[in-house]
DSSP file (Angstrom, degrees, kcal/mol; ACC not computed):
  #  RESIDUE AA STRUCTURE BP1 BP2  ACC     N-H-->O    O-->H-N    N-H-->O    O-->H-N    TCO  KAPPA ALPHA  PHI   PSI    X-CA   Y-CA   Z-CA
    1    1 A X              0   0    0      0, 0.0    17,-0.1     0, 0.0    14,-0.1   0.000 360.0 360.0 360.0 -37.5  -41.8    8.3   -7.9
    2    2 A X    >   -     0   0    0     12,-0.4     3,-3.0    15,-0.3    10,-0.2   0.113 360.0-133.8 -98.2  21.4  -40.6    5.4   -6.7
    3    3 A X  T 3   -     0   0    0      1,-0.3    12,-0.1     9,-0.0     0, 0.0   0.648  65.6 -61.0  21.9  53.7  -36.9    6.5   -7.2
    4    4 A X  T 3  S+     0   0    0      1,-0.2     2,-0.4    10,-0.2    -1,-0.3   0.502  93.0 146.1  79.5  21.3  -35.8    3.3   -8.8
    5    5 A X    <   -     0   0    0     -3,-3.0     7,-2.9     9,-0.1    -1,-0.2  -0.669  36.0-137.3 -91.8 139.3  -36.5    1.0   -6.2
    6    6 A X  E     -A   11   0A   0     -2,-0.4     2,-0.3     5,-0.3     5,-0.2  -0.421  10.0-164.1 -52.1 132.4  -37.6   -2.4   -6.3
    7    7 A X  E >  S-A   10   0A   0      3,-2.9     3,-0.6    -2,-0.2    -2,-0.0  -0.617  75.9 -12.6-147.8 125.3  -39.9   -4.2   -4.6
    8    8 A X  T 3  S-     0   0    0     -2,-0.3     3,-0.1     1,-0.2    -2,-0.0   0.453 135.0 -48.3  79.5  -3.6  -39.7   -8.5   -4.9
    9    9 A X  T 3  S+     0   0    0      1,-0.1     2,-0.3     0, 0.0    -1,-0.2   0.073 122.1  89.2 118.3 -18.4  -37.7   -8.0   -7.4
   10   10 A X  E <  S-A    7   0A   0     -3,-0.6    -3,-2.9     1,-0.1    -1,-0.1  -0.956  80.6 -76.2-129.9-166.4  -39.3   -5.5   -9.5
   11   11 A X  E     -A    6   0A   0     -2,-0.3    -5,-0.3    -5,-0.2    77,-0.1   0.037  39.2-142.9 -49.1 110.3  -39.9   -2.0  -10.3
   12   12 A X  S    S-     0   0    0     -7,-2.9    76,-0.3   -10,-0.2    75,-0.1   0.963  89.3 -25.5 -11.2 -93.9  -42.5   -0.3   -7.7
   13   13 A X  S    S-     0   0    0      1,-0.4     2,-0.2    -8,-0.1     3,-0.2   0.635  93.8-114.0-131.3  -2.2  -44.1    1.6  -10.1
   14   14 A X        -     0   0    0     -9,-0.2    -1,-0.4     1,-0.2     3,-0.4  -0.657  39.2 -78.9 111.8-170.0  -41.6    2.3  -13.2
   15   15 A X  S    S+     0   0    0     -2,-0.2    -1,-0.2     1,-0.2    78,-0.0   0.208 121.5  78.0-120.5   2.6  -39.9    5.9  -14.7
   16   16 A X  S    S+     0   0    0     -3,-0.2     2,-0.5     1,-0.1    -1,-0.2   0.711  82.4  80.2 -94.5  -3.4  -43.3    6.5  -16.3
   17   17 A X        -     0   0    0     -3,-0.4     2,-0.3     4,-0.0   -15,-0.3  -0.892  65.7-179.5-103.8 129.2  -44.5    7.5  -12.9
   18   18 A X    >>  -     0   0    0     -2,-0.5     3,-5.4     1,-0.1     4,-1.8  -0.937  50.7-150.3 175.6-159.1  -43.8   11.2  -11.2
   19   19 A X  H 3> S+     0   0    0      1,-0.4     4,-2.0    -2,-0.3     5,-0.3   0.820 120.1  43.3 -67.4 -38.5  -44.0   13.6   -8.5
   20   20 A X  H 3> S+     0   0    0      1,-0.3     4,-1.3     2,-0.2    -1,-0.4   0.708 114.5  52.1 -89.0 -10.0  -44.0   16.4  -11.5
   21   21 A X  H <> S+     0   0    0     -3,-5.4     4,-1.8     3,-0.2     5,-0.3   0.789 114.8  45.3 -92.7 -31.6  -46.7   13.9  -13.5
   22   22 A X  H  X S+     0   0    0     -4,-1.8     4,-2.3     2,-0.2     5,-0.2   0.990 112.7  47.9 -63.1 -63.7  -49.0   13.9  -10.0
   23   23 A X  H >X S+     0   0    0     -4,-2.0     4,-1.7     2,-0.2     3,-0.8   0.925 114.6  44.7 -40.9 -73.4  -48.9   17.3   -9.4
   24   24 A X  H 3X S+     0   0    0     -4,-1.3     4,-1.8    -5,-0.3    -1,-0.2   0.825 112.5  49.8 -58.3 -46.3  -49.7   18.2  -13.0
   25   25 A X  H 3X>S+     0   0    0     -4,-1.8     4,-0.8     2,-0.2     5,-0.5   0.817 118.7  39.1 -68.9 -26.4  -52.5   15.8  -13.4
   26   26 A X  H <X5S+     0   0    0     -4,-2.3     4,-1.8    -3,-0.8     5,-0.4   0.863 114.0  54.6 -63.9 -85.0  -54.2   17.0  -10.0
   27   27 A X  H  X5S+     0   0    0     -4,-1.7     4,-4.7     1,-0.2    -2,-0.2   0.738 119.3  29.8 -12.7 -80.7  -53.3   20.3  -10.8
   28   28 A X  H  X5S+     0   0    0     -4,-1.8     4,-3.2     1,-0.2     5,-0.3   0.937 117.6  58.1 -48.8 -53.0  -55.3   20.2  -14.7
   29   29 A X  H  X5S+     0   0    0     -4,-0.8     4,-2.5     1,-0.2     5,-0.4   0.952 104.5  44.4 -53.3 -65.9  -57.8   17.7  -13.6
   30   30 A X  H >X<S+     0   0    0     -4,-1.8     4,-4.0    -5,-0.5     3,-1.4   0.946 121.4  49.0 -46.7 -46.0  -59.3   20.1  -10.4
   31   31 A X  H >X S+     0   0    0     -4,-4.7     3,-3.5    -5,-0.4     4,-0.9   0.772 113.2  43.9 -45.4 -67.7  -59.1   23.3  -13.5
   32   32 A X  H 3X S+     0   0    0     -4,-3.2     4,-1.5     1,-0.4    -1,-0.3   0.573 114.5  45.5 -70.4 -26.6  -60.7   21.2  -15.8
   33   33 A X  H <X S+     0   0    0     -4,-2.5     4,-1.7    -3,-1.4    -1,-0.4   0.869 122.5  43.0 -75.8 -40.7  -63.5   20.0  -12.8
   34   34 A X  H << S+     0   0    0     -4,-4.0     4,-0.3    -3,-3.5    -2,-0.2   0.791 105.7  57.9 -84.7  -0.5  -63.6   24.0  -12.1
   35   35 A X  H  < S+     0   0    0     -4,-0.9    -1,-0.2    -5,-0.4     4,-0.2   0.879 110.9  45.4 -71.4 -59.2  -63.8   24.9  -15.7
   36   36 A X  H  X S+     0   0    0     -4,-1.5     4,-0.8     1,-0.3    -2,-0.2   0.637 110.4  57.2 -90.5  -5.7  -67.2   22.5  -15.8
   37   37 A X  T  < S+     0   0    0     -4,-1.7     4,-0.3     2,-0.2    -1,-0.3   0.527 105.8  44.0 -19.0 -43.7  -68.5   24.1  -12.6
   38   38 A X  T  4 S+     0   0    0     -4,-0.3     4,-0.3    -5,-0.3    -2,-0.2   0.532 111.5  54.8-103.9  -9.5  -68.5   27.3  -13.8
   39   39 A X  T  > S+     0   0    0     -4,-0.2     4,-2.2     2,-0.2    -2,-0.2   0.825 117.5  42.5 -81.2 -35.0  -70.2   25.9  -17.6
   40   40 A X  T  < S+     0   0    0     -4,-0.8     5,-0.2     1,-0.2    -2,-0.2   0.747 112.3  55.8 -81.4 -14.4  -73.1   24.3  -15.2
   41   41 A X  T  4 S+     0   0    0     -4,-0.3     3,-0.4     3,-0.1    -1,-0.2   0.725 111.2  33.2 -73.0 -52.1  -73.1   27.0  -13.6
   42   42 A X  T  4 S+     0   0    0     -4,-0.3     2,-0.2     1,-0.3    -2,-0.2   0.687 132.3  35.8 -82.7 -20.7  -73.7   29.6  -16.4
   43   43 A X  S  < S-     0   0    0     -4,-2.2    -1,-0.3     5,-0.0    -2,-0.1  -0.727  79.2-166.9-136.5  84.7  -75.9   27.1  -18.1
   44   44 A X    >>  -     0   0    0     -3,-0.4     4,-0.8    -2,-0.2     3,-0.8  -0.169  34.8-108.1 -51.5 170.9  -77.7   25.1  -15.9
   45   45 A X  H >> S+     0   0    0     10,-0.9     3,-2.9     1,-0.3     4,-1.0   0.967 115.8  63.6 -60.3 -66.5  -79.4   22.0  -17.4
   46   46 A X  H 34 S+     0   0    0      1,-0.4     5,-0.3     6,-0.3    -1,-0.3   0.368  99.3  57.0-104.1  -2.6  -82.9   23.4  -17.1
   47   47 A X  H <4 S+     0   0    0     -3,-0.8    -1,-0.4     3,-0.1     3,-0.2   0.771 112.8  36.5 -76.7 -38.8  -81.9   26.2  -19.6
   48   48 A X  H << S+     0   0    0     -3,-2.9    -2,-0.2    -4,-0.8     2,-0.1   0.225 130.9  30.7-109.7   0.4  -80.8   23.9  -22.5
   49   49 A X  S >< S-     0   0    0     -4,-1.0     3,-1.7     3,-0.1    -1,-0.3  -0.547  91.9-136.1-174.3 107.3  -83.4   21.4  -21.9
   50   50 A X  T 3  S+     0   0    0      1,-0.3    -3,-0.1    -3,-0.2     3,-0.1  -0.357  89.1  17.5 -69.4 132.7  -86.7   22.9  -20.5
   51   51 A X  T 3  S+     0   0    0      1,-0.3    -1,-0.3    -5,-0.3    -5,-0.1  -0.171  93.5 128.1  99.7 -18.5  -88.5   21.1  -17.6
   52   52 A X  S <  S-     0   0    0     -3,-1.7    -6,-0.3    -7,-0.2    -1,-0.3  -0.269  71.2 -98.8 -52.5 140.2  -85.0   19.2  -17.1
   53   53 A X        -     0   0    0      1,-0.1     2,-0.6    -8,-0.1    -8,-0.1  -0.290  36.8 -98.9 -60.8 150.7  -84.0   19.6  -13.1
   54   54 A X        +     0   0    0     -9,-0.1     2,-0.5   -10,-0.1    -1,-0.1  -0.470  52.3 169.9 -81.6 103.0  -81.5   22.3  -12.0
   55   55 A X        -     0   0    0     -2,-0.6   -10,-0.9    -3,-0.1     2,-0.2  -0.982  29.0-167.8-139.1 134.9  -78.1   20.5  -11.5
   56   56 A X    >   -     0   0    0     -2,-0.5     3,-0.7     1,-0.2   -15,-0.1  -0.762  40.2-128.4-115.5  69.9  -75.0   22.3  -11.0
   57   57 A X  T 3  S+     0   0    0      1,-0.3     2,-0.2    -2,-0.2    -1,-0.2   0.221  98.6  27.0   1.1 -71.5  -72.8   18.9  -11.6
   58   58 A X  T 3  S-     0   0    0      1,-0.2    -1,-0.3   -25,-0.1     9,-0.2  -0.072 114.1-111.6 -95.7  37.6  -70.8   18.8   -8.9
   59   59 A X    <   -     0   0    0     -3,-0.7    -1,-0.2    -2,-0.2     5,-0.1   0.310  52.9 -44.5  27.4-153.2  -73.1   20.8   -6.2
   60   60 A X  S    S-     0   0    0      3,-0.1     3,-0.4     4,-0.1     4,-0.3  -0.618  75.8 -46.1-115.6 160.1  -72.3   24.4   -4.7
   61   61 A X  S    S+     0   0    0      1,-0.3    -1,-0.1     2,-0.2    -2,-0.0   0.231 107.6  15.3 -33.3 141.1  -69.2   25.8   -3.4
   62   62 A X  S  > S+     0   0    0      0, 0.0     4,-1.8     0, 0.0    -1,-0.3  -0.854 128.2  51.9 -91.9   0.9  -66.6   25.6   -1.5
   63   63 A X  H  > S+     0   0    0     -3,-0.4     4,-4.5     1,-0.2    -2,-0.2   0.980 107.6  59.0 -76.2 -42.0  -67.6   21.4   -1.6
   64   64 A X  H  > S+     0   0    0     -4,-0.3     4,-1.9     2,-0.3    -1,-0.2   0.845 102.7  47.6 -33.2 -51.0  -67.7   21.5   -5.5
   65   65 A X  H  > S+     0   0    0      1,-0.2     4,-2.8     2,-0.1    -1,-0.3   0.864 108.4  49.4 -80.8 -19.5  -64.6   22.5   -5.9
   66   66 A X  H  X S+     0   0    0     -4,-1.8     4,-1.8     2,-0.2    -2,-0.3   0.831 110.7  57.9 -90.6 -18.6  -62.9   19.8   -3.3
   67   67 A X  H  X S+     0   0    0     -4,-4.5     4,-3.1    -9,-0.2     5,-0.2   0.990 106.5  49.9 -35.2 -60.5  -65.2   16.9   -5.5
   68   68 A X  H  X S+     0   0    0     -4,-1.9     4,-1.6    -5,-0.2     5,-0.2   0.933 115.8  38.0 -40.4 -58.7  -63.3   18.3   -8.5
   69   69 A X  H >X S+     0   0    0     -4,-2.8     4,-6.1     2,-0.2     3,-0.9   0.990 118.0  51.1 -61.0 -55.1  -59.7   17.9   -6.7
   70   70 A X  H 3X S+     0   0    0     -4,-1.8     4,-4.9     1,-0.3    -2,-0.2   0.888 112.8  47.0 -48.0 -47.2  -60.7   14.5   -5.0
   71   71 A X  H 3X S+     0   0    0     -4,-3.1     4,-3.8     2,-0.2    -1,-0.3   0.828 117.5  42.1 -56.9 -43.8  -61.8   13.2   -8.5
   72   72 A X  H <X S+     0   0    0     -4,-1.6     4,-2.8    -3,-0.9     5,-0.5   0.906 114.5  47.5 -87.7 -44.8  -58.7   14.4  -10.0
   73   73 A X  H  X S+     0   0    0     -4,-6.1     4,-2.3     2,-0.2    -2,-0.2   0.954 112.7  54.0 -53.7 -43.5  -56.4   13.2   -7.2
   74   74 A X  H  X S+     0   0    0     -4,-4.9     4,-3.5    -5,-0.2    35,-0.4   0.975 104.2  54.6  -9.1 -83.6  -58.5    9.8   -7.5
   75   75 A X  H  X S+     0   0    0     -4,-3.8     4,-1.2     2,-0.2    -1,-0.2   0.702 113.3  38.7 -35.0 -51.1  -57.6    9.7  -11.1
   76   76 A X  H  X S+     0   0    0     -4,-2.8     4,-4.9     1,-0.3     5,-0.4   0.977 119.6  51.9 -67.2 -50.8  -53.4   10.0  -10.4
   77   77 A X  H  X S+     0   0    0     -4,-2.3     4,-1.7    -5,-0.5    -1,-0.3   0.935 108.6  43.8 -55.2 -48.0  -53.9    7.8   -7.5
   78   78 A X  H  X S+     0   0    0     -4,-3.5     4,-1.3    27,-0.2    -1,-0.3   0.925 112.7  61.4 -76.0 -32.6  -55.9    5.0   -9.4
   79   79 A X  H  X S+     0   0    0     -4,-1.2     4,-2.8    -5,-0.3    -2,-0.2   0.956 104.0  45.3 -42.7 -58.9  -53.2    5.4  -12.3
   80   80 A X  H  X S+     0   0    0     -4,-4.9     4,-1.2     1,-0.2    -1,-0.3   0.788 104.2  57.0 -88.9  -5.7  -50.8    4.6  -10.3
   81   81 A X  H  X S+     0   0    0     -4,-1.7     4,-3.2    -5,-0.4    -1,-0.2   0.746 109.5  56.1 -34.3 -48.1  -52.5    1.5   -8.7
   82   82 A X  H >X S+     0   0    0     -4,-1.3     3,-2.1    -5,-0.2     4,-0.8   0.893 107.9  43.7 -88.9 -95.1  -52.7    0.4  -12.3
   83   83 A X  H 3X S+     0   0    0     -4,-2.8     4,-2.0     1,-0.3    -2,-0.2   0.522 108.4  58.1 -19.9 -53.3  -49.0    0.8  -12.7
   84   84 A X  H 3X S+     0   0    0     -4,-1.2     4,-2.9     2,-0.2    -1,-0.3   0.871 117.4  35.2 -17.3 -68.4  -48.3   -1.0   -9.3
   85   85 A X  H << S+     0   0    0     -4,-3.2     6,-0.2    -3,-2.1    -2,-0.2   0.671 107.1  60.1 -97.3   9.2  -50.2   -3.9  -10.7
   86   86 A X  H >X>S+     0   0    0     -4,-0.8     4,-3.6    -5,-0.2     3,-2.9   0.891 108.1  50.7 -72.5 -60.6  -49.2   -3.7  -14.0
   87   87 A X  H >X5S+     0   0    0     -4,-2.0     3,-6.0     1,-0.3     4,-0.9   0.895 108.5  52.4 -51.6 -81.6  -45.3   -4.1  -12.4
   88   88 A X  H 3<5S+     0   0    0     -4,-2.9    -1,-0.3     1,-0.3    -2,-0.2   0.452 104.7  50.4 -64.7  21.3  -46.2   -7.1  -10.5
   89   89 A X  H <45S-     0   0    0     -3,-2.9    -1,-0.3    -2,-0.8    -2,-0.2   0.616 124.3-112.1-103.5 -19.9  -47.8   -9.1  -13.3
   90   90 A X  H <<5 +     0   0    0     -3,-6.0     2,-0.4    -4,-3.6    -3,-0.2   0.483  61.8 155.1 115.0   9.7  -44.5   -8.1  -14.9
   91   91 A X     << -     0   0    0     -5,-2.5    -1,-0.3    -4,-0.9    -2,-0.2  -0.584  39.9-132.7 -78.5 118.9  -45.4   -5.9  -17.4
   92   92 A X        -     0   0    0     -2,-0.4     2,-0.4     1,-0.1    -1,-0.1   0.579  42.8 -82.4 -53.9-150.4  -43.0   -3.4  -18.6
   93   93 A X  S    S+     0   0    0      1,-0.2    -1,-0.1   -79,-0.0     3,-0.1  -0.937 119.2  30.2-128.6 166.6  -44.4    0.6  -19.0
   94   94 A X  S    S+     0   0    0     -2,-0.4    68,-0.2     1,-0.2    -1,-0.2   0.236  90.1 137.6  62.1  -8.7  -46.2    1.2  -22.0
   95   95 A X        -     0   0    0      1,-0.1    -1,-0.2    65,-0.0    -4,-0.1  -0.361  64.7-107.1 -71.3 146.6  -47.5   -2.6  -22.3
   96   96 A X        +     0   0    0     -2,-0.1     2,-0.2    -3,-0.1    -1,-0.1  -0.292  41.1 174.4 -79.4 152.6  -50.8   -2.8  -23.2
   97   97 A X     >  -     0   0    0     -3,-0.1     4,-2.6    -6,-0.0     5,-0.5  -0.800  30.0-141.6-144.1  97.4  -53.1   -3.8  -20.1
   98   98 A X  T  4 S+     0   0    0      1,-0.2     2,-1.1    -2,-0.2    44,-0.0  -0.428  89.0   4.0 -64.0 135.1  -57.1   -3.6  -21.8
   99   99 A X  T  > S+     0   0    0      1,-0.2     4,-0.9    -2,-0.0    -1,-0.2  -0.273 123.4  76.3  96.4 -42.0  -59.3   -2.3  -19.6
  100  100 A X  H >> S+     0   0    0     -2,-1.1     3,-1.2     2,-0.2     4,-0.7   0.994 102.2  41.8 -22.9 -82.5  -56.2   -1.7  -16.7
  101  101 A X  H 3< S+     0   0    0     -4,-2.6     4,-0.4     1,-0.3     3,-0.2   0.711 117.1  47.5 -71.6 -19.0  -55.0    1.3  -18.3
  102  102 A X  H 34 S+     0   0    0     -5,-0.5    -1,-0.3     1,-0.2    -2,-0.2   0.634 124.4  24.4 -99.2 -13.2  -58.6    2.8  -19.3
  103  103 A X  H <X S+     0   0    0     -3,-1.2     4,-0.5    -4,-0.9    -1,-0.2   0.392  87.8  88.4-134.9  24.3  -60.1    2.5  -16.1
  104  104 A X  H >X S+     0   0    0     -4,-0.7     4,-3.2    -3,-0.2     3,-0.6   0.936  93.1  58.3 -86.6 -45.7  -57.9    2.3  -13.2
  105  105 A X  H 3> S+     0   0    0     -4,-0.4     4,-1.6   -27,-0.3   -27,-0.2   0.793 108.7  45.2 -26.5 -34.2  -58.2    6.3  -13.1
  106  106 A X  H 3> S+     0   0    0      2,-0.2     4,-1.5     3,-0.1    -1,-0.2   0.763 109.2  51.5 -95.4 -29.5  -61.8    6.1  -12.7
  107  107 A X  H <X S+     0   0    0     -3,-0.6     4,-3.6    -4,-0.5     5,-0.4   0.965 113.7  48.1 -81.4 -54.8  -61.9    3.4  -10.1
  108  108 A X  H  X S+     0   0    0     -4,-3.2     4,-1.4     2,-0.2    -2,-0.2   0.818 111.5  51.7 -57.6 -31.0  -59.4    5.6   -8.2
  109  109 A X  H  X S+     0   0    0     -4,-1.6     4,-2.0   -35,-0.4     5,-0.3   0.897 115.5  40.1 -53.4 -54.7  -61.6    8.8   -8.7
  110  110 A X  H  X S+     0   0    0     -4,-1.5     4,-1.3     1,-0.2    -2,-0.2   0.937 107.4  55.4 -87.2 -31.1  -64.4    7.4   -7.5
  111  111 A X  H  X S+     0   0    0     -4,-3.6     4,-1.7     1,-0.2    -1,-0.2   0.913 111.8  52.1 -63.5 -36.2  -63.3    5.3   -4.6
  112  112 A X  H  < S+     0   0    0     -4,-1.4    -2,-0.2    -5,-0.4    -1,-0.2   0.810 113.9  41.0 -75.9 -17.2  -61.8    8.6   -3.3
  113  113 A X  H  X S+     0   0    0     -4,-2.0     4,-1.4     3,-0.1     3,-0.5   0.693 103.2  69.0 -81.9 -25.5  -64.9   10.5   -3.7
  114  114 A X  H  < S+     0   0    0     -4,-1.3    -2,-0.2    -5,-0.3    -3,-0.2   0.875 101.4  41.6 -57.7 -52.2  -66.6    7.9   -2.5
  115  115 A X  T  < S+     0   0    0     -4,-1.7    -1,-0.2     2,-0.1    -2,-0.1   0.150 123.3  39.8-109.2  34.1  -65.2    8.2    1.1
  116  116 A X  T  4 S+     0   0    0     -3,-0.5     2,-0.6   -49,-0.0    -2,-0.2   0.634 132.6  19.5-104.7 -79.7  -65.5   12.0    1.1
  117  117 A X     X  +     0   0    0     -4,-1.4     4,-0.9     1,-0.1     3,-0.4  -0.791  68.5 159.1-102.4  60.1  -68.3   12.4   -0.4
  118  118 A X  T  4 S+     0   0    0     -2,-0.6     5,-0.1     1,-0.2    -1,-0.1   0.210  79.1  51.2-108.4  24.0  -70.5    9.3   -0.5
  119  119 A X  T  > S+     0   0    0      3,-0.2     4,-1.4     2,-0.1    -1,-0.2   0.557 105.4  53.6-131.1 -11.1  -73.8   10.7   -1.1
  120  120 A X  H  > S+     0   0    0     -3,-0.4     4,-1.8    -7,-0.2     2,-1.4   0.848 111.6  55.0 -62.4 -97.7  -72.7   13.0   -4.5
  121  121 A X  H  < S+     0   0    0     -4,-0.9    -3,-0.1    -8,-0.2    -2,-0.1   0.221 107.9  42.1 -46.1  -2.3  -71.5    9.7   -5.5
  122  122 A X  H >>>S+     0   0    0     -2,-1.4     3,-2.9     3,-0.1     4,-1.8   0.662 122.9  40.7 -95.0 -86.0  -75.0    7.9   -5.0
  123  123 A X  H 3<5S+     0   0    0     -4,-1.4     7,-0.5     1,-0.3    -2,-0.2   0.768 115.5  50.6 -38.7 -40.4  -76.8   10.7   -6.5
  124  124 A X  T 3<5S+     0   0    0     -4,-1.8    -1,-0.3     1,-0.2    -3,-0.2   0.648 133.2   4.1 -65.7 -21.2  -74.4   11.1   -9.0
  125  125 A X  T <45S+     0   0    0     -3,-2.9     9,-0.2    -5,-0.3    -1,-0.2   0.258 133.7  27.3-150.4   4.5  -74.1    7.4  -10.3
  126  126 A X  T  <5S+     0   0    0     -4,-1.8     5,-0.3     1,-0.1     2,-0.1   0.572 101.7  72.9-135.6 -32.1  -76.8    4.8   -8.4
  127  127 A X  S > <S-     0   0    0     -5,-0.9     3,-1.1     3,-0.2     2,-0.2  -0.575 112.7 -24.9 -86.7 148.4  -80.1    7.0   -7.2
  128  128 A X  T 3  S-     0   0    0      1,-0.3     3,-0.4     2,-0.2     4,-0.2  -0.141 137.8 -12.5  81.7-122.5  -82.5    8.2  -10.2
  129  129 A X  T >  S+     0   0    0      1,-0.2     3,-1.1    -6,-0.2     2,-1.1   0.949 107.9 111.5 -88.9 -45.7  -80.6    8.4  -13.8
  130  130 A X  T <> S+     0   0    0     -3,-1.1     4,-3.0    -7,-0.5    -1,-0.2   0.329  74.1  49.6 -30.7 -34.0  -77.5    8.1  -11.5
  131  131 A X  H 3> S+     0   0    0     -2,-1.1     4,-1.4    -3,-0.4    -1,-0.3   0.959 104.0  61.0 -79.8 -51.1  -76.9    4.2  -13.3
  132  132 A X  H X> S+     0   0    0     -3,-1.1     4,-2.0     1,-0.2     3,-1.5   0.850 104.3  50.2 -22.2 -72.9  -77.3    6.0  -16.8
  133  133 A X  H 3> S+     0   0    0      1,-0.3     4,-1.1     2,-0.3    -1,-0.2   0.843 111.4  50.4 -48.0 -61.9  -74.2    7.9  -15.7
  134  134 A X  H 3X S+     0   0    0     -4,-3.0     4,-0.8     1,-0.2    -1,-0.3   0.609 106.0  46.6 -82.8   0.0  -72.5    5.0  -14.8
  135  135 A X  H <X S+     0   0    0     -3,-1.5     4,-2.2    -4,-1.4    -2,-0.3   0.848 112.2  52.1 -69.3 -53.8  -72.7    3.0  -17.3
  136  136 A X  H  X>S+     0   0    0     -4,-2.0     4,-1.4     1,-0.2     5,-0.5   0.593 110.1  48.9 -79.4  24.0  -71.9    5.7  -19.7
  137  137 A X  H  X5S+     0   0    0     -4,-1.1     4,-2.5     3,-0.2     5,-0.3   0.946 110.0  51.2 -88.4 -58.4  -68.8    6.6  -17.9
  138  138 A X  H  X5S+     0   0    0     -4,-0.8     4,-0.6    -5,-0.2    -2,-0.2   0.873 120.3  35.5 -51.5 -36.2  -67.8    2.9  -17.7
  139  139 A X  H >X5S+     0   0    0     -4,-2.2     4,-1.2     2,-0.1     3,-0.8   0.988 121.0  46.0 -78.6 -51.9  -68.3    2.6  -21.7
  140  140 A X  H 3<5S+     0   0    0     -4,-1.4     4,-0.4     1,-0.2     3,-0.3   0.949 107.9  59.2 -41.1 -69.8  -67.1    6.4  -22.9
  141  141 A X  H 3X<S+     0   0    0     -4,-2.5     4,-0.9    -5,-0.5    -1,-0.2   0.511 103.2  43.6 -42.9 -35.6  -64.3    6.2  -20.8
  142  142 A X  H <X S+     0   0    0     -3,-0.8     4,-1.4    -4,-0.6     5,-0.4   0.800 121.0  46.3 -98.4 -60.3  -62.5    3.2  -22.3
  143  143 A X  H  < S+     0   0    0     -4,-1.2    -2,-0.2    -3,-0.3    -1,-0.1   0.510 117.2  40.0 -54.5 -15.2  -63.5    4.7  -26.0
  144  144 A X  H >4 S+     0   0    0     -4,-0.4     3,-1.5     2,-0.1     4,-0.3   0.621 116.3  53.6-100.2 -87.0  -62.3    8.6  -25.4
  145  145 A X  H 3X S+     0   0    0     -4,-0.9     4,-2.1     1,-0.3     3,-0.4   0.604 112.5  43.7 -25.0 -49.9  -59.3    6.8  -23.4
  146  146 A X  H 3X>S+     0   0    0     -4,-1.4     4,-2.8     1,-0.3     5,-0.5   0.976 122.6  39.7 -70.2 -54.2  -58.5    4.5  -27.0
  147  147 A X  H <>5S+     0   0    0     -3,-1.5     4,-1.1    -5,-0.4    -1,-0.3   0.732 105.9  53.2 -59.7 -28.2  -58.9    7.5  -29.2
  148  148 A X  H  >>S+     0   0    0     -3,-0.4     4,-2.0    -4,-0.3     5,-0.5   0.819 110.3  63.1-102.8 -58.6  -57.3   10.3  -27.5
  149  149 A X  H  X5S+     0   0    0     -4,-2.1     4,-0.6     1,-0.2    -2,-0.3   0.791 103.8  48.5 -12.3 -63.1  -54.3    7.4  -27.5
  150  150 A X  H  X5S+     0   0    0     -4,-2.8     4,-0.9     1,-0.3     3,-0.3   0.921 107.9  47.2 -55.2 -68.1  -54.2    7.4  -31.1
  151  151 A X  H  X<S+     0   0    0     -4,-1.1     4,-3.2    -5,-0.5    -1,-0.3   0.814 104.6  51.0 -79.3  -6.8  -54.1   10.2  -31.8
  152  152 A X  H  <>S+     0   0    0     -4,-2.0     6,-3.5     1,-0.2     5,-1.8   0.612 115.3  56.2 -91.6  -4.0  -51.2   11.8  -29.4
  153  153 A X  H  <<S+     0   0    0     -4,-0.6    -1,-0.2    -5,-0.5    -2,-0.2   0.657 109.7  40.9-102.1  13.6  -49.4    8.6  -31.0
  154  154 A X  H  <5S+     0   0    0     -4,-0.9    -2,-0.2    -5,-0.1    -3,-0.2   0.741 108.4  60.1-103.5 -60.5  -50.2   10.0  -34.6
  155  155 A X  T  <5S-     0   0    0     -4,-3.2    -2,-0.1    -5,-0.2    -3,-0.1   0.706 119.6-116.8 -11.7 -30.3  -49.3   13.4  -33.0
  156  156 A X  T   5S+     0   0    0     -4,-0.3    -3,-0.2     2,-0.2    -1,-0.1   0.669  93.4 107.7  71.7  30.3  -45.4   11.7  -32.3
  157  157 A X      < +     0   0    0     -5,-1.8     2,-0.4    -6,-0.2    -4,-0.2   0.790  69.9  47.6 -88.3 -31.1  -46.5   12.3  -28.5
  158  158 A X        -     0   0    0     -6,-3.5    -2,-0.2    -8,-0.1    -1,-0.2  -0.903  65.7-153.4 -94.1 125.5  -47.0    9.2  -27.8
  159  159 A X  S    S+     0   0    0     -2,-0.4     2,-0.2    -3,-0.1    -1,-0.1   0.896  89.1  29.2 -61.0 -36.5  -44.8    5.6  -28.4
  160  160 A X  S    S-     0   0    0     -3,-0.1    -3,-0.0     1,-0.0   -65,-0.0  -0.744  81.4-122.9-123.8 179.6  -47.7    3.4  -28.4
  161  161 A X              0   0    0     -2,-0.2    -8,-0.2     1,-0.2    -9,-0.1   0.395 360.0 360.0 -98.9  10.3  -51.1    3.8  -29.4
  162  162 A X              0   0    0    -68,-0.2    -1,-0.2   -13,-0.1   -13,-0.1   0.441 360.0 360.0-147.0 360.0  -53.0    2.9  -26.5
């Protein structure tokens, strides 16, 4: 993405970043957001756990589906924030950065939903159970993130394991 350019005297954002890695991860991420739309959708909550309230996760159409894209664009977008600063501490690509590499997606998700959508994102993670949510995001996330690591570098997909 950053066609080999410099900036202070190093790397923008590094060869691990580009246009054909944005695209797809936007791309997968909104299916995967419309994928779990259409599960909450066929099974609301209040089917699979009686007296729970009717929540169609990411609320109803056409706004649902641009949460899903925002979320996913977020995610690319906060990656590569995390790459950014990853460069200017000096850090090569693949060096491990705890807590960087597992949550700069999420920070970027949510700050971009955040100023679309800033009142999904208070229901969704500060009113009600909303803190539940965010907590586990904040703990799961860092734990899927380590694990799903592991194994695509036991796969040979990966160089390193995290």
């Amino acid at each position: 993405m950053d066609l080999g350019r410099s900036w202070k005297g190093k790397r923008i954002l590094g060869d691990g970043k580009t246009w054909w890695g944005l695209l797809g991860g936007v791309i997968f991420g909104t299916f995967a957001g419309l994928l779990q739309i259409l599960a909450a959708l066929a099974y609301p909550a209040d089917v699979w756990m009686p007296g729970a309230p009717v929540n169609y996760g990411f609320g109803l159409m056409p706004s649902a589906a641009f949460i899903a894209f925002l979320l996913a664009l977020g995610a690319m977008l906060g990656d590569i924030g995390g790459a950014f600063i990853k460069r200017r501490r000096g850090m090569g690509r693949g060096e491990k950065a705890p807590l960087l590499d597992q949550l700069d997606f999420v920070v970027g998700a949510w700050v971009l939903v955040l100023v679309f959508f800033p009142n999904w994102f208070l229901e969704t993670f500060i009113y009600d159970m909303g803190p539940v949510s965010l907590v586990a995001v904040l703990i799961l996330v860092p734990v899927l993130h380590r694990l799903i690591n592991i194994a695509g570098h036991r796969l040979g997909m990966k160089k390193e394991p995290w």
